[in-house]
DOGU-750882 format. One line per field, with one value per atom (N, C-alpha, C): residue number from 1; atom name; x, y, z. Coordinates in nm, 2 decimals, decimal comma. Layout:
BEGIN
n c(NUM;...);
atom c(CA;...);
c1 c(X;...);
c2 c(Y;...);
c3 c(Z;...);
END
This chain:
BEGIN
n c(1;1;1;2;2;2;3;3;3;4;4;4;5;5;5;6;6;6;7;7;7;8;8;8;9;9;9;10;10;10;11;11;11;12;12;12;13;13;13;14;14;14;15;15;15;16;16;16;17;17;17;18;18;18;19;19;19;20;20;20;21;21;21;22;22;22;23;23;23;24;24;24;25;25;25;26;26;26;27;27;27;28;28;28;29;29;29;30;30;30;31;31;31;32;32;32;33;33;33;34;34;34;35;35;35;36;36;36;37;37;37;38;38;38;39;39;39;40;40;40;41;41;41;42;42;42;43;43;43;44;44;44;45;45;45;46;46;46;47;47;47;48;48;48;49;49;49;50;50;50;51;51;51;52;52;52;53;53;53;54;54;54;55;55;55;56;56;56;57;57;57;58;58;58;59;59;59;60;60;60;61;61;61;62;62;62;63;63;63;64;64;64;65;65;65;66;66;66;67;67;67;68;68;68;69;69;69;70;70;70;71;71;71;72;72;72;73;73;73;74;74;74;75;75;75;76;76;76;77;77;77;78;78;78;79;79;79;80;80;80;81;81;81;82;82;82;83;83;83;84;84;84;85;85;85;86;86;86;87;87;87;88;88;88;89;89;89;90;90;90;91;91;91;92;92;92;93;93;93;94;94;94;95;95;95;96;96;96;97;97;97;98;98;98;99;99;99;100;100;100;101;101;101;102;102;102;103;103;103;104;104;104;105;105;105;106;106;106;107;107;107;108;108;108;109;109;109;110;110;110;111;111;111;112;112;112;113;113;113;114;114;114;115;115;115;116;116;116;117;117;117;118;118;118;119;119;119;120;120;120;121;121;121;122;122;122;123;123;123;124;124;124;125;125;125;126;126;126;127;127;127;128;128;128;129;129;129;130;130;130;131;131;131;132;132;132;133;133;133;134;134;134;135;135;135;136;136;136;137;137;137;138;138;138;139;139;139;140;140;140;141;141;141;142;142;142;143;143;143;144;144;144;145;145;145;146;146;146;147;147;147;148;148;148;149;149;149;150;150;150;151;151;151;152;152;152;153;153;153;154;154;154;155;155;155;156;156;156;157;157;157;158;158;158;159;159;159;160;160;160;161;161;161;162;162;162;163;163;163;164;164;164;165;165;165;166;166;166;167;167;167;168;168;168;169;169;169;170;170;170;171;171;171;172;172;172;173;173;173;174;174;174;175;175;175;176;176;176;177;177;177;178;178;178;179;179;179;180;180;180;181;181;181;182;182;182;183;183;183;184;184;184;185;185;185;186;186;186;187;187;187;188;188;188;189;189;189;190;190;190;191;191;191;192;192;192;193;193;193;194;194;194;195;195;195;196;196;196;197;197;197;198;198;198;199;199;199;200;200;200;201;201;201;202;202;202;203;203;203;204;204;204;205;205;205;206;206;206;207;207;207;208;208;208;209;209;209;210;210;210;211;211;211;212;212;212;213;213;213;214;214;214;215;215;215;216;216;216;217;217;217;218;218;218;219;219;219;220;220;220;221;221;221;222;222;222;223;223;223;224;224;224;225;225;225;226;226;226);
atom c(N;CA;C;N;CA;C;N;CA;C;N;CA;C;N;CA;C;N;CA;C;N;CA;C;N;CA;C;N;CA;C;N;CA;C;N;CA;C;N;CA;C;N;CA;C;N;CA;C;N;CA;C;N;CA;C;N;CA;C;N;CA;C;N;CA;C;N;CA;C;N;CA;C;N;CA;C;N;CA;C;N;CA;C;N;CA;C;N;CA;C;N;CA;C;N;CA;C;N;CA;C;N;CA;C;N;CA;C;N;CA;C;N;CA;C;N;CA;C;N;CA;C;N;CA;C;N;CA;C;N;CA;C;N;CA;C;N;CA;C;N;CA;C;N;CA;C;N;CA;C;N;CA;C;N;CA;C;N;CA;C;N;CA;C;N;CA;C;N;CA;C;N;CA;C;N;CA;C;N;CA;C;N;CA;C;N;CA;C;N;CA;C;N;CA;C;N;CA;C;N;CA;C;N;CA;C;N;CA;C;N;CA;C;N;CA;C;N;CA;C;N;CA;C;N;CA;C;N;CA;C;N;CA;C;N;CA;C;N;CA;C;N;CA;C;N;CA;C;N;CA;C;N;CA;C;N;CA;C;N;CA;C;N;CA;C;N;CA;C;N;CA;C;N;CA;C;N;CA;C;N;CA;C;N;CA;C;N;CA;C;N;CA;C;N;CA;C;N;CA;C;N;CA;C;N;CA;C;N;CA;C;N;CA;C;N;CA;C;N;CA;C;N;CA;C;N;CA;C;N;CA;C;N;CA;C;N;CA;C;N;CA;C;N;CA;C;N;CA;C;N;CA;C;N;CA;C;N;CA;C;N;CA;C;N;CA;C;N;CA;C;N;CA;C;N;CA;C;N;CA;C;N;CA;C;N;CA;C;N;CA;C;N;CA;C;N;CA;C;N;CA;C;N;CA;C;N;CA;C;N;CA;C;N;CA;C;N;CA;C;N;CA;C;N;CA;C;N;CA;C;N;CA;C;N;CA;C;N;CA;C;N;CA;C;N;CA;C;N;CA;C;N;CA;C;N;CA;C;N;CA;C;N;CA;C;N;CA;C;N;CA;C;N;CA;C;N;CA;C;N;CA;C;N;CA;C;N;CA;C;N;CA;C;N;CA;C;N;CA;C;N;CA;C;N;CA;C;N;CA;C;N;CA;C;N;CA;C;N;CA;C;N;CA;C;N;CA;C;N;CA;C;N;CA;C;N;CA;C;N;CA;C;N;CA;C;N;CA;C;N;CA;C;N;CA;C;N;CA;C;N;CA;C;N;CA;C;N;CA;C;N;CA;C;N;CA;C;N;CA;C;N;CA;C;N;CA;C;N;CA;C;N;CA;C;N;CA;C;N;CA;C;N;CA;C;N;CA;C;N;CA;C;N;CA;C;N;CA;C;N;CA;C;N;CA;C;N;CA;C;N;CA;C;N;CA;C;N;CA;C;N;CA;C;N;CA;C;N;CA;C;N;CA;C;N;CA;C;N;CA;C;N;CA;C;N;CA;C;N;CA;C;N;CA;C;N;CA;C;N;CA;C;N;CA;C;N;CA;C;N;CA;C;N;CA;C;N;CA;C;N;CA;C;N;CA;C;N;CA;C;N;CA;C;N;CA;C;N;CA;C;N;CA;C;N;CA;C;N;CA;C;N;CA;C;N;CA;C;N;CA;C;N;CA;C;N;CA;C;N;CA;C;N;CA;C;N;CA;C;N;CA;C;N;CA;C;N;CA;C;N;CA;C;N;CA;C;N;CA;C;N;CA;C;N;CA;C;N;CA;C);
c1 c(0,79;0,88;0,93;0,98;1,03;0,86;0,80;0,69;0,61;0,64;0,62;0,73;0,86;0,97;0,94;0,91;0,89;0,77;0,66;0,52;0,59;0,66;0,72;0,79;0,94;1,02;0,88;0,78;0,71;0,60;0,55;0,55;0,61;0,78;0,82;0,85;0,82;0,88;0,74;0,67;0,52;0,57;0,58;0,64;0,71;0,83;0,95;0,88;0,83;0,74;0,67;0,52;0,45;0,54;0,66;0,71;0,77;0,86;0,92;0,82;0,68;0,59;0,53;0,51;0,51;0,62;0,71;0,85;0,82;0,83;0,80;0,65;0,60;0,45;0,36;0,34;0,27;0,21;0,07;-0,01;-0,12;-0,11;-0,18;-0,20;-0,11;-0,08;-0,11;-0,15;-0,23;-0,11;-0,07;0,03;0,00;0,08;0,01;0,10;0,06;0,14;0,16;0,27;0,28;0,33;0,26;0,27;0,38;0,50;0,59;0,45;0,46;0,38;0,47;0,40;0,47;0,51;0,65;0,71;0,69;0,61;0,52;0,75;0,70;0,82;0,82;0,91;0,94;0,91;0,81;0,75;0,86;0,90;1,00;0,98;1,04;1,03;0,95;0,92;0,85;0,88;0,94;0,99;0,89;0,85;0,82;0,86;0,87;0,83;1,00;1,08;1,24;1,24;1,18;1,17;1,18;1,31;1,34;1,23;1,14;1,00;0,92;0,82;0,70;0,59;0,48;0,41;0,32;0,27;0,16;0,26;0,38;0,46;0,45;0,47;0,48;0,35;0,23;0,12;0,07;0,12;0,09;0,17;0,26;0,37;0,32;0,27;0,21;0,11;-0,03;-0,06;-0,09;0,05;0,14;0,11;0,17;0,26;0,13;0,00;-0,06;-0,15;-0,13;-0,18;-0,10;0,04;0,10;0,15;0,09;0,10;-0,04;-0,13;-0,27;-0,32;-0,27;-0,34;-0,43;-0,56;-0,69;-0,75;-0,72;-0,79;-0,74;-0,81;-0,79;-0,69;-0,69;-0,65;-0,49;-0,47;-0,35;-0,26;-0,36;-0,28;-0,22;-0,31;-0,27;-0,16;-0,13;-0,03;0,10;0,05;0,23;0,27;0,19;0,22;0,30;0,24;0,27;0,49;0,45;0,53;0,70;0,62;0,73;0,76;0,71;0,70;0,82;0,90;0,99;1,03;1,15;1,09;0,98;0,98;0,90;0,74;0,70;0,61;0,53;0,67;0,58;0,56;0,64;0,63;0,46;0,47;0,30;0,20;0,21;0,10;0,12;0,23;0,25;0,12;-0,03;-0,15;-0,17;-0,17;-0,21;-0,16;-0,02;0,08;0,03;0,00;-0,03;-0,18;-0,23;-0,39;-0,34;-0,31;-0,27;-0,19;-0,08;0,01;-0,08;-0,18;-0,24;-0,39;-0,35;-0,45;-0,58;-0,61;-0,71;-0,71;-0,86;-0,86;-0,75;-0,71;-0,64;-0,70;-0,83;-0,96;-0,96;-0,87;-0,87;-0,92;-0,94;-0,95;-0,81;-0,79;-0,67;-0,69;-0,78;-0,81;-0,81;-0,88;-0,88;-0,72;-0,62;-0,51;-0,41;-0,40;-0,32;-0,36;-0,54;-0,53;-0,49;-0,49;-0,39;-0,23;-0,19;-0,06;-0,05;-0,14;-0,12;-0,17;-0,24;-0,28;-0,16;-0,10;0,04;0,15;0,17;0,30;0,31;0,21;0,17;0,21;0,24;0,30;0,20;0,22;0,08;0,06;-0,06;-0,15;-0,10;-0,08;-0,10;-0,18;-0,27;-0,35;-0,32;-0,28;-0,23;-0,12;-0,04;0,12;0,10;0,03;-0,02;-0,11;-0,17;-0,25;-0,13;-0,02;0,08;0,16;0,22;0,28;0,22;0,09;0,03;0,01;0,03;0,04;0,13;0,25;0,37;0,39;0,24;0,20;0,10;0,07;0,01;0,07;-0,01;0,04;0,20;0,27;0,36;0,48;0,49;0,58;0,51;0,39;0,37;0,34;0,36;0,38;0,52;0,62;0,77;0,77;0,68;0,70;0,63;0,54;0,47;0,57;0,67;0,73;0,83;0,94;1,01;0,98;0,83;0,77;0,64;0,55;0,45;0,38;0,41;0,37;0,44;0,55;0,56;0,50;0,45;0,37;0,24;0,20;0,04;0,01;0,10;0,16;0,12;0,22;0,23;0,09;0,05;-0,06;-0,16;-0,23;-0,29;-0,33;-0,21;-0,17;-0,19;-0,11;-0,19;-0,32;-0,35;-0,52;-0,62;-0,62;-0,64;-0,63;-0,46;-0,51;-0,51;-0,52;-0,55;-0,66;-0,79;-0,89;-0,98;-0,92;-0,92;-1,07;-1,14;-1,28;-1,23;-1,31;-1,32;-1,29;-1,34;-1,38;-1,26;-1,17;-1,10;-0,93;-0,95;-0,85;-0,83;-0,98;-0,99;-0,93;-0,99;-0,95;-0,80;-0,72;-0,59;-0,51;-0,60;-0,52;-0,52;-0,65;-0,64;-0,56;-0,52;-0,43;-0,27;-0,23;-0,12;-0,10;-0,21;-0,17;-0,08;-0,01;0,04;0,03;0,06;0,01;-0,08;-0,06;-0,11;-0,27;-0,23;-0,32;-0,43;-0,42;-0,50;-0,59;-0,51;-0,59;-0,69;-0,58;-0,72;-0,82;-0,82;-0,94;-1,07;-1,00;-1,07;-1,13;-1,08;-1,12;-1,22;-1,24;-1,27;-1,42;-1,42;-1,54;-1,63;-1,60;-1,67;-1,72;-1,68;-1,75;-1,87;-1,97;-2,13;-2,07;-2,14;-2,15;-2,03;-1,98;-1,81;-1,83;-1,84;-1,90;-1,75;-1,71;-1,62;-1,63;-1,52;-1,47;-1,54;-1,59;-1,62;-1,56;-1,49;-1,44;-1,30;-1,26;-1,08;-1,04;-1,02;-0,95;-0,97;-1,07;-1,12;-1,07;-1,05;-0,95;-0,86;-0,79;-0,64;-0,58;-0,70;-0,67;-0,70;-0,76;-0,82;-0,68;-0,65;-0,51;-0,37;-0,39;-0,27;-0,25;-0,42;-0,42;-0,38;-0,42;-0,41;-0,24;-0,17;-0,05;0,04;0,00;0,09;0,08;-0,06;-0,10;0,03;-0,02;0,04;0,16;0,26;0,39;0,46;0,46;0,50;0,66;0,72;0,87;0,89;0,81;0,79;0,77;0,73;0,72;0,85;0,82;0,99;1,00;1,11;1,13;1,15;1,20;1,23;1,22;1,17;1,14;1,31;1,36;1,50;1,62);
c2 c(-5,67;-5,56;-5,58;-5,69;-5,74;-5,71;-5,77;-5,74;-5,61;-5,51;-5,35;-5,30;-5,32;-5,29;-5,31;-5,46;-5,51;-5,41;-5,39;-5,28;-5,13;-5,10;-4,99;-4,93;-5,07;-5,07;-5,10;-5,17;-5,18;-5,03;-4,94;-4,81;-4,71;-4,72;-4,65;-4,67;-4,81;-4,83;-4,81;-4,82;-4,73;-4,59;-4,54;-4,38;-4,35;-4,39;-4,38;-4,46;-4,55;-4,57;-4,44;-4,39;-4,31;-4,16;-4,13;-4,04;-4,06;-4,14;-4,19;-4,13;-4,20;-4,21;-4,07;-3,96;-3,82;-3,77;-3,76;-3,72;-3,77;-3,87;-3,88;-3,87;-3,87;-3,76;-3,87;-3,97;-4,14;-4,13;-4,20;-4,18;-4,30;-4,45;-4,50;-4,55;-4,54;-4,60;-4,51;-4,35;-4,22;-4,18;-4,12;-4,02;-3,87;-3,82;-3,62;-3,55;-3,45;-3,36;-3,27;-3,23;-3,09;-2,98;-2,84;-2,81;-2,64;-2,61;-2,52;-2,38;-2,27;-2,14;-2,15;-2,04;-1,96;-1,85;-1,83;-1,72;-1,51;-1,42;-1,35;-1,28;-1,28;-1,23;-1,06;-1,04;-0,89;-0,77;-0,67;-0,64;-0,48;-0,49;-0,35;-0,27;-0,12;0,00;0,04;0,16;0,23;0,36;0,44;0,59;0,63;0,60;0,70;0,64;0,73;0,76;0,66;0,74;0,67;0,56;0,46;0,35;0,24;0,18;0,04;-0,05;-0,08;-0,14;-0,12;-0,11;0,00;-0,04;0,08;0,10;-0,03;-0,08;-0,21;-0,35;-0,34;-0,43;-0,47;-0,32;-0,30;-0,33;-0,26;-0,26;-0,46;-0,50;-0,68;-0,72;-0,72;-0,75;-0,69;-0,57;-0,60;-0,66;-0,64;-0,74;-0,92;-0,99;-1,08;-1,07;-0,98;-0,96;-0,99;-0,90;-0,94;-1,01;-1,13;-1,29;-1,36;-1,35;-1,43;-1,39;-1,25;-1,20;-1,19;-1,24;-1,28;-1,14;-0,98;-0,88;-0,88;-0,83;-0,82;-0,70;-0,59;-0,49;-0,36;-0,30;-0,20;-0,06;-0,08;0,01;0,00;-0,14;-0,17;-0,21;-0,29;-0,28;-0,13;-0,05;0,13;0,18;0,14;0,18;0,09;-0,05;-0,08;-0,07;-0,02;0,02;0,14;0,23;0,38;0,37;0,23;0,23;0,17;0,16;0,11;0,18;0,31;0,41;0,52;0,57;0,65;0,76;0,86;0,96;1,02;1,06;1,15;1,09;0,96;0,87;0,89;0,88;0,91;1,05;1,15;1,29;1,31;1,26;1,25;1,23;1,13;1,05;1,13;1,23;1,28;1,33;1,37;1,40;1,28;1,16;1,04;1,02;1,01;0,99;1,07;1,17;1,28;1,23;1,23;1,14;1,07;0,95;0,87;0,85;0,94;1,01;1,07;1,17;1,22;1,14;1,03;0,95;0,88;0,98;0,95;0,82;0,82;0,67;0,76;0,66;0,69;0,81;0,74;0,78;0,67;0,61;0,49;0,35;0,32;0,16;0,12;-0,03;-0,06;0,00;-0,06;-0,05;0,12;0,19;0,34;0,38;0,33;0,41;0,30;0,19;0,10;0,23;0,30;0,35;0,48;0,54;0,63;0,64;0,54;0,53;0,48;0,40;0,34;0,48;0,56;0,68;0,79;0,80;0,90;0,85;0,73;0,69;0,54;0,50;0,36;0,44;0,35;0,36;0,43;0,54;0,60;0,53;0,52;0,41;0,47;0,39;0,46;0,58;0,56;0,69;0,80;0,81;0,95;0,99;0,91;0,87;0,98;0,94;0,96;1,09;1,14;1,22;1,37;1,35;1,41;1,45;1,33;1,30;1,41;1,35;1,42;1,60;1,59;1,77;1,84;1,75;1,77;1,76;1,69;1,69;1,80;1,87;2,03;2,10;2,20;2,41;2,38;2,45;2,47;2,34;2,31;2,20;2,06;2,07;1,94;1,99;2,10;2,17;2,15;2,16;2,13;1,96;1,89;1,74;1,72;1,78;1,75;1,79;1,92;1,95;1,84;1,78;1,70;1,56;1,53;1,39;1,35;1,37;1,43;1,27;1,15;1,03;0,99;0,98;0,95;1,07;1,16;1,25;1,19;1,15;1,09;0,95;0,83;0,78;0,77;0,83;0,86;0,95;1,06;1,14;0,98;0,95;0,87;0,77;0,71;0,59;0,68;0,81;0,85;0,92;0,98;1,01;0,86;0,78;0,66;0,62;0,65;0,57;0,71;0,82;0,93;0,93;0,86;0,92;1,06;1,11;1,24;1,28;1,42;1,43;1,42;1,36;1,33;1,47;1,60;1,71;1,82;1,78;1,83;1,75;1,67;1,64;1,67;1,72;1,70;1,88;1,94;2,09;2,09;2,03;2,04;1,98;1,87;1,81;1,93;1,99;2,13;2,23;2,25;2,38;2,32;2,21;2,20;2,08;2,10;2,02;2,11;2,03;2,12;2,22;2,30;2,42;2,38;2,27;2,25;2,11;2,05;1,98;2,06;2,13;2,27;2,37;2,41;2,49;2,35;2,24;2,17;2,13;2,12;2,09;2,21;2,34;2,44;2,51;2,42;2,39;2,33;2,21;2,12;2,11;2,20;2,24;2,31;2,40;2,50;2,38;2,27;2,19;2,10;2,10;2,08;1,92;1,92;1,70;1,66;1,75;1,73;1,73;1,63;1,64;1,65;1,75;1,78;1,58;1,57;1,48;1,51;1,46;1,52;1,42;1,31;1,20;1,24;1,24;1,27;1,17;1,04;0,95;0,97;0,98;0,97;1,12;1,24;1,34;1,34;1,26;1,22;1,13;1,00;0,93;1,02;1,11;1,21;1,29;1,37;1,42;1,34;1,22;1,12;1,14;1,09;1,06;1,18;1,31;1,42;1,43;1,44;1,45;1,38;1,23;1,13;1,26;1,27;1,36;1,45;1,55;1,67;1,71;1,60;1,59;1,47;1,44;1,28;1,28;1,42;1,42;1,35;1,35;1,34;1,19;1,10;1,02;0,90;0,80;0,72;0,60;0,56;0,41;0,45;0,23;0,23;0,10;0,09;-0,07;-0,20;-0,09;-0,14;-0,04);
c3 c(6,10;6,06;5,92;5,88;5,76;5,66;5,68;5,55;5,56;5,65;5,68;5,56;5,58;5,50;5,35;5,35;5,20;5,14;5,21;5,18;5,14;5,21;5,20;5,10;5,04;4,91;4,79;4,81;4,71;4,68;4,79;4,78;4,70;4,73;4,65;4,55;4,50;4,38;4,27;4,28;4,27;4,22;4,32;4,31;4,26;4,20;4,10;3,98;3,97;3,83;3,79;3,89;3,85;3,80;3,91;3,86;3,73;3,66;3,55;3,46;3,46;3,42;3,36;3,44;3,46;3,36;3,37;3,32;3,15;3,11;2,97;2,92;2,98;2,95;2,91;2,99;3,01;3,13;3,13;3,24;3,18;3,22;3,22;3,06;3,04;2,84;2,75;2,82;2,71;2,71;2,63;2,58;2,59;2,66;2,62;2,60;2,53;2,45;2,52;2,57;2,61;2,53;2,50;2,43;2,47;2,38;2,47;2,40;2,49;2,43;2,34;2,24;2,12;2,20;2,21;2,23;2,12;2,17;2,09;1,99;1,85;1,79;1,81;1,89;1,93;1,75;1,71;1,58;1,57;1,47;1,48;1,49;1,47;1,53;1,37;1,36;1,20;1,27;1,14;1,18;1,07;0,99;0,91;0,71;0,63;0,44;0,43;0,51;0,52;0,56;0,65;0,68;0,59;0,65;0,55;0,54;0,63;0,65;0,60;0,46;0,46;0,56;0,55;0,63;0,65;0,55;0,52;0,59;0,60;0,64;0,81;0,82;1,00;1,05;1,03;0,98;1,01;0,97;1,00;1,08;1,07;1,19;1,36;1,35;1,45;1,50;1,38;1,44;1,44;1,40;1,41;1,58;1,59;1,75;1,83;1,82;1,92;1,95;1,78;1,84;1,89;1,90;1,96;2,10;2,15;2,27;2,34;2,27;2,33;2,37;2,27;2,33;2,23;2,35;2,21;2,26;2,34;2,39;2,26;2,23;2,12;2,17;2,29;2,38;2,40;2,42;2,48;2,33;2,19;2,09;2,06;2,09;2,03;2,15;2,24;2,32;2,30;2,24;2,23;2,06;2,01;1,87;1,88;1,98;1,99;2,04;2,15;2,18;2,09;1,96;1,86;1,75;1,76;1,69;1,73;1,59;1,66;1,53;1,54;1,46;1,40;1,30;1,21;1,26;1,25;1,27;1,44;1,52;1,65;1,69;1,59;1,63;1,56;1,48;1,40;1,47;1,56;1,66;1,76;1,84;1,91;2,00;1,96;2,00;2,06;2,01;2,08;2,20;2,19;2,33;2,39;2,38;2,50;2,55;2,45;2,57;2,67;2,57;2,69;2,77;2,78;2,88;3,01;2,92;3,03;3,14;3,10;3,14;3,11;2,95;2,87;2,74;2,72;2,62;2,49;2,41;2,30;2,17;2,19;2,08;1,93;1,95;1,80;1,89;1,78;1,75;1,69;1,71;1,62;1,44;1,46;1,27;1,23;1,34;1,28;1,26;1,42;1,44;1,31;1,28;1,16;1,03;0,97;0,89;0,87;1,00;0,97;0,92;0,96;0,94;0,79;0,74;0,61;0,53;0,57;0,50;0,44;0,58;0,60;0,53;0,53;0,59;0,42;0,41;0,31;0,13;0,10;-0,03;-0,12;-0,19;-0,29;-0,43;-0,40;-0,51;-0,69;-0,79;-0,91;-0,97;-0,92;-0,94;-0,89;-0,76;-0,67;-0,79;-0,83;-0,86;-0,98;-1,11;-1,22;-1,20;-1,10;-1,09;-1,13;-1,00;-1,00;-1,15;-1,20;-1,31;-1,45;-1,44;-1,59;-1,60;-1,45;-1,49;-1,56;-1,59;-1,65;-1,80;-1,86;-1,99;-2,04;-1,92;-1,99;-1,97;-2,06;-2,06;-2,12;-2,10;-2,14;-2,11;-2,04;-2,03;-2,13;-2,14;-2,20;-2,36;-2,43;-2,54;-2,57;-2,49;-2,52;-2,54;-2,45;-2,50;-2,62;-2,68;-2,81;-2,94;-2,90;-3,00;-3,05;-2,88;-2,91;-2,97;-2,93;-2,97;-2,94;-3,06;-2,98;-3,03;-3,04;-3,05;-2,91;-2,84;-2,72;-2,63;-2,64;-2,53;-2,52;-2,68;-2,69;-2,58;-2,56;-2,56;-2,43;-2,32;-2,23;-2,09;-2,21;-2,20;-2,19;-2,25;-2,27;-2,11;-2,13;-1,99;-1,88;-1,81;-1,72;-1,69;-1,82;-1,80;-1,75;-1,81;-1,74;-1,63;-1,59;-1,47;-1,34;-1,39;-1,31;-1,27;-1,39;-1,33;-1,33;-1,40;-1,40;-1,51;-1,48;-1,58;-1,69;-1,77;-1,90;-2,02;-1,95;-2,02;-1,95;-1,85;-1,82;-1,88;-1,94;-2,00;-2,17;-2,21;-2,34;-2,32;-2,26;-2,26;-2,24;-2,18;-2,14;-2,30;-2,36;-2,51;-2,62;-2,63;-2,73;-2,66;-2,56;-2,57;-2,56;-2,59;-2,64;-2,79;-2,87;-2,96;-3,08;-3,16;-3,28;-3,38;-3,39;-3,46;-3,58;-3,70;-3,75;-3,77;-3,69;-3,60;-3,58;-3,42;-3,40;-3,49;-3,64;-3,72;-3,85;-3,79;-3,90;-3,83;-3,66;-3,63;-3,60;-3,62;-3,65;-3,76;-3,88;-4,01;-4,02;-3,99;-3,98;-3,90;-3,82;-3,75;-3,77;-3,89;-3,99;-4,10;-4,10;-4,24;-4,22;-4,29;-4,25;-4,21;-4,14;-4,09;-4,00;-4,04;-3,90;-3,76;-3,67;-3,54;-3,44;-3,36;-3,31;-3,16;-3,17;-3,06;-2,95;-2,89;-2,71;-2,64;-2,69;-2,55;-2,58;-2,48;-2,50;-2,57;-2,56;-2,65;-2,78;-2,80;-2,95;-3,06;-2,94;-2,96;-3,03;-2,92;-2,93;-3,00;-3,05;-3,20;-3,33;-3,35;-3,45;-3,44;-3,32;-3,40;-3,42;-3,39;-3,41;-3,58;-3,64;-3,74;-3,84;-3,81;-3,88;-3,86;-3,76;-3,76;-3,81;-3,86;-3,96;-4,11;-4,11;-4,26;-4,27;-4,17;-4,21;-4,15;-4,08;-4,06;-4,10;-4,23;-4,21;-4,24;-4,22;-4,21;-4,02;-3,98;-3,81;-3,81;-3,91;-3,87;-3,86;-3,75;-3,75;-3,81;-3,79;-3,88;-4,04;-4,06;-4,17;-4,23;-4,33;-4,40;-4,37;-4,44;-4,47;-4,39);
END
């Protein structure tokens, strides 16, 4: 009975070893790591143009969210995006919720339904910006900027035809109907004289009446040595 007992205390002392053992993450002199999950970071709400967030922000953040929530179905990313959507932004998508309210696929892919949103909703490129802008340098309003200063209109003119993009032959027509009265009748002059080849690139235009307009306004022109 006594060395039954003794077998027995040495049993469990085995067992409170191996457990010990377990507990600090030792097993036979290997070490293992246990590793905690990454907890997925809850991705914010997106309303919309008013959004403290821009769109390209949200736009990653979620899908942040659903590698660290291990979703990869295109289906289920587009339903909890939808589901973090609120104002102007989900009244937008509003078609979508209703599919899939009504039991139907979404109809996007992640990447289709992220470009929409960057489309609507993502900041407008320079060119869009400028396309807008330079309209404000023709016809009549951009005649009132040439009167007041027509080296900062050039200036200006100039930088967004560039980054507008805009035809070549549709900008040169917009620079002759507001250049300066006197500008204007010299390059009409000037076109009646044998060997004078009229501009056809807008730039080259618009340095040609730079130059004529030092000429023939140089009360217009600024500065001073001293």
């Amino acid at each position: 009975e006594t060395q039954a007992l003794v077998n027995r205390i040495d049993q469990l002392e085995q067992l409170v070893q191996q457990l010990q053992q377990q507990l600090q993450g030792t097993t036979g002199g290997t070490t293992n790591t246990f590793v905690v999950p990454r907890k997925a970071t809850e991705p914010p709400k997106f309303s919309g143009p008013k959004d403290t967030i821009p769109a390209k922000e949200w736009i990653q953040k979620m899908g942040m969210y659903f590698g660290d929530a291990k979703i990869t179905n295109d289906e289920d990313k587009v339903r909890q995006a939808l589901l973090r959507l609120t104002g102007e932004a989900y009244q937008y998508m509003s078609p979508v919720v209703d599919k899939i309210a009504a039991g139907q696929p979404s109809g996007h892919t992640w990447i289709s339904f992220a470009e929409v949103i960057n489309k609507v909703y993502g900041k407008k490129t320079d060119k869009e910006i400028a396309e807008k802008e330079i309209e404000g340098y023709y016809g009549d309003e951009g005649k009132k900027k040439v009167k007041d200063d027509f080296f900062s209109w050039a200036q200006k003119f100039r930088t967004l035809g560039r980054l507008a993009e805009i035809d070549g032959s549709t900008l040169l027509t917009q620079l002759k109907k507001v250049m300066p009265e006197k500008v204007r009748d010299t390059f009409a002059t000037m076109e009646s004289v044998p060997g004078f080849t009229m501009p056809t690139n807008w730039e080259v235009y618009l340095d040609t009446a730079l130059d004529m307009y030092k000429r023939l306004y140089p009360d217009k022109l600024k500065g001073k040595i001293f």
